[in-house]
N, C-alpha and C positions, 0 to 999 in steps of 0.2 A: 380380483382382476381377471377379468378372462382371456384367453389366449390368443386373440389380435392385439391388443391393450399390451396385454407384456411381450409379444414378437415387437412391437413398436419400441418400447421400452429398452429392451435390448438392443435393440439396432443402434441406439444413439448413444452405447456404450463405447468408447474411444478409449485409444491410446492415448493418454498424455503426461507429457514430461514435463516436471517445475525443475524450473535451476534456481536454487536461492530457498534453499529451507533454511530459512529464519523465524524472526516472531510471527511472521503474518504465511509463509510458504509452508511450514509444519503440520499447521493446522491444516491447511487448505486440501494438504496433501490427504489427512486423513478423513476429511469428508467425501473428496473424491474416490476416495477408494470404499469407501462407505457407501456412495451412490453405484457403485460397478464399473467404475472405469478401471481403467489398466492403467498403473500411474507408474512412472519411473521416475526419482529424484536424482541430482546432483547438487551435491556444495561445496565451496571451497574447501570449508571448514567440515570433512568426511564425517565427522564423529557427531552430527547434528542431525545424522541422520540414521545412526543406531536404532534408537526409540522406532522408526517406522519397520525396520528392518520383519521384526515377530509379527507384522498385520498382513505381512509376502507385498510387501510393496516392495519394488526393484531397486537397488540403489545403484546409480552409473559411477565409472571410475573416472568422466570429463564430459562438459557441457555437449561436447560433439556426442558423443554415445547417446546421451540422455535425447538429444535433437532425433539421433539415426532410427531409434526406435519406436518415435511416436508421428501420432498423427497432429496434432495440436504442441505446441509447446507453452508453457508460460512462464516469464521470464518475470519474477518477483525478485529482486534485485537492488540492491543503494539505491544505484546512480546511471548515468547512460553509459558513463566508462566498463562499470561489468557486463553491460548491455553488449559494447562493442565486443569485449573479451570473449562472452559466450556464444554469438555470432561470426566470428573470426573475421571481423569488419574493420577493413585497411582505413587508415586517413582520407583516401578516396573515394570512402564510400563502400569499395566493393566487398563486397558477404562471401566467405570461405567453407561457412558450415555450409551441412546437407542438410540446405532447407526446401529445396522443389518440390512443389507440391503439397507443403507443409503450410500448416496455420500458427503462424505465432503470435501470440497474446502476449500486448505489453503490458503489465500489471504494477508497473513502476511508474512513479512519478519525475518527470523527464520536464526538461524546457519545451513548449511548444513547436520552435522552429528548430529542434531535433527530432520529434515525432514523425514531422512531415520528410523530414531528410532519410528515416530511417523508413520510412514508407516506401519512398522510392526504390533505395536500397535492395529493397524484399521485391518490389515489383517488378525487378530488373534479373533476378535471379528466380523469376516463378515461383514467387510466397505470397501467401496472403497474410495481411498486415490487419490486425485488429487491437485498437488501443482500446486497454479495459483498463486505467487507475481506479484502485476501489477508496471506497469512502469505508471507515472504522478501523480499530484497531486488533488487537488481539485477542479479547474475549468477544466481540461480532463475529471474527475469524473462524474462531473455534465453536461456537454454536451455528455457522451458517449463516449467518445474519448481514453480512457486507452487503453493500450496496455498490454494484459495479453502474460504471457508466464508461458507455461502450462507442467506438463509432469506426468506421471503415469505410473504404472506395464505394463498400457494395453491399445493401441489406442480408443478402444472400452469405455474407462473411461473418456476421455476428449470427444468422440461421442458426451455421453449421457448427457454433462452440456453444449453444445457449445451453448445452446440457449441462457444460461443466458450469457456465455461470448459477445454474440453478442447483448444484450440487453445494456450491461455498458461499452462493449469496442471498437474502431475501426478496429483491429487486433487483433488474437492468432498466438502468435509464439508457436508450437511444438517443443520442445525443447529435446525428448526424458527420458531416466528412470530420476526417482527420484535421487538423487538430482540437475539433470543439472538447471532448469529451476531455482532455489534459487541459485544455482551458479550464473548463469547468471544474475539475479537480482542484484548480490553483484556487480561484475563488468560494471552494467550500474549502480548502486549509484556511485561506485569511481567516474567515469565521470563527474554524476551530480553532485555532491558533490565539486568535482574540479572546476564544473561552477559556482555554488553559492558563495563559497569562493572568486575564484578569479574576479566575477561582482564586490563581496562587494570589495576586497580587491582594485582594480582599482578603483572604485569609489573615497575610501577613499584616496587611492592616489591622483585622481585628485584635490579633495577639497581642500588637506595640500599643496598644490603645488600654488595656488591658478587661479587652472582655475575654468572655468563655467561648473558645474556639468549638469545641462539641457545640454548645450550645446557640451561638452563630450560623454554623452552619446546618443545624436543624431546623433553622428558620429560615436558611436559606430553600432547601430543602421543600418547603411548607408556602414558598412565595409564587410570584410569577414567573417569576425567573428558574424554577428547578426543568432539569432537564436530566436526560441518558448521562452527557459531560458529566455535570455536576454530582449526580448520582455514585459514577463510577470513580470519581476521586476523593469524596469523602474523608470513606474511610483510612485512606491511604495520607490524606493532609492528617487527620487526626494523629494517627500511626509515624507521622515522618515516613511512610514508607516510599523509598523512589525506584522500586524496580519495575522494569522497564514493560509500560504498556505501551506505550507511542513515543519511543524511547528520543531523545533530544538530539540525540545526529539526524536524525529525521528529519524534526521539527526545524531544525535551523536549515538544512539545505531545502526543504521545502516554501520554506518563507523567504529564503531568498531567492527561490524561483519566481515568484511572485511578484516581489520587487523590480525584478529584472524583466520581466514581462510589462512589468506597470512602463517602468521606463521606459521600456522600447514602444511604449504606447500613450504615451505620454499622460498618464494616469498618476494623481497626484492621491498619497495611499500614506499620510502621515502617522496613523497607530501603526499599521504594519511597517512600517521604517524603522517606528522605534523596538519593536519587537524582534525586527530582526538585528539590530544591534543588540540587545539584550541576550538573546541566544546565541549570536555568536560569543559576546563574553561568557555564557555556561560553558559554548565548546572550549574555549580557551583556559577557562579554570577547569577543565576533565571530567566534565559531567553527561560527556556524550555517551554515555551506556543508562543514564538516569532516564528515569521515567519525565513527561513534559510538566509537570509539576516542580521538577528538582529547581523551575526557574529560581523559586522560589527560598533557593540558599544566595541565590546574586541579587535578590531585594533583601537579603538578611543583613548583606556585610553593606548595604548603606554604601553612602557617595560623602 
């Protein structure tokens, strides 16, 4: 690399703060730090964030801290409600954090005409507002590999983060204003969502039928149908294993964003209706810490 090449390179080294080291903010955090940014973490849950501590990544004692020090924020989080939490964002809308001048990347999957609400929000206190929902789970996460899809007021606003996207993901989809890019995120979960269901569902078929579940899905494997999905849950149907890749509190609030979007759009979406009824009975029988495969103990206990 010669010495313009990396003064460039450098320059597009930031500050950035995640709030939400979980399964997907952890990683994220250690590739950015990996490409040379300056990363500060926050989470609820402090002790999630040990493991970063020894690589001199910063860890904040509250979402405000983690905001005051960076240049970019990104907010990988549940729901909108810890959204609102670590934003200091009243019923009214109004924003408390020190976010002026600040770039915050939503990296959560949020209702559409919350996106837009929370755009203003930022815009009204001198932020710039960039929704990036990524596409992948955990092990994407952790190799780099996600797929963000991004869109903001202003081309110039995903410019100025593209370094981090390219630090945690393989691809940015430009997806245009707010809120296409969270649209677009809803309609690649329905998909996913339909694959996870129906691997578990097909599995479970195969078992009660009594063929050879390995053997089953080696041929699934070897068909037209094999894909990354199918690949990465395999082993883990074989295994019974359900710890948590795209863990099922997820999958069901995201599939009923979905729903909810359909409806307010008057989009008639009958596999994902029943899907999201099925997930919520996982959530209800306590399987929200399961990997999205676990569907597949609420097709075990039959109707």
């Amino acid at each position: 690399m010669n010495r313009s090449a990396k003064a460039a390179k450098e320059s597009s080294h930031m500050k950035v703060g995640i709030v939400g080291v979980g399964v997907m903010g952890e990683p994220m955090a250690r590739n950015l730090h990996k490409a040379g940014h300056g990363v500060t973490v926050y989470n609820r849950t402090p002790s999630r964030c040990d493991p970063l501590r020894p690589l001199g990544i910063q860890v904040a004692e509250s979402a405000r801290e983690a905001i005051e020090v960076s240049e970019a924020v990104i907010l990988m989080v549940p729901s909108h409600v810890e959204v609102d939490q670590a934003l200091e964002r009243t019923q009214q809308g109004a924003i408390r954090a020190p976010v002026w001048g600040k770039t915050i990347v939503l990296m959560a999957t949020v209702a559409p005409a919350y996106s837009v609400e929370l755009a203003k929000s930022l815009e009204a206190v001198g932020a710039r507002y960039v929704e990036a929902p990524v596409s992948g789970s955990r092990q994407p996460a952790e190799t780099a590999q996600l797929v963000i899809l991004a869109s903001a007021a202003e081309e110039s606003h995903i410019d100025y983060v593209q370094s981090i996207f390219d630090a945690v993901g393989k691809k940015t989809v430009r997806c245009g204003p707010v809120p296409t890019a969270m649209r677009m995120k809803l309609a690649n979960q329905l998909l996913l969502i339909a694959c996870f269901e129906a691997i578990s569902e097909a599995t479970h078929f195969a078992a009660g039928i009594g063929l050879d579940v390995p053997l089953f899905l080696e041929l699934a494997q070897a068909g037209p149908l094999a894909n990354d999905v199918l690949r990465s849950k395999v082993a883990k149907l074989v295994a019974d294993d359900f710890t948590q890749q795209a863990p099922i509190r997820h999958v069901a609030k995201d599939i009923g964003l979905v729903c909810e979007e359909a409806a307010q759009r008057g989009v008639w979406l009958p596999i994902a209706t029943v899907n999201h009824s099925l997930f919520a009975e996982a959530m209800a029988a306590g399987l929200a810490q399961d990997d999205a495969i676990g569907i597949i103990k609420i097709l075990r206990k039959g109707r």
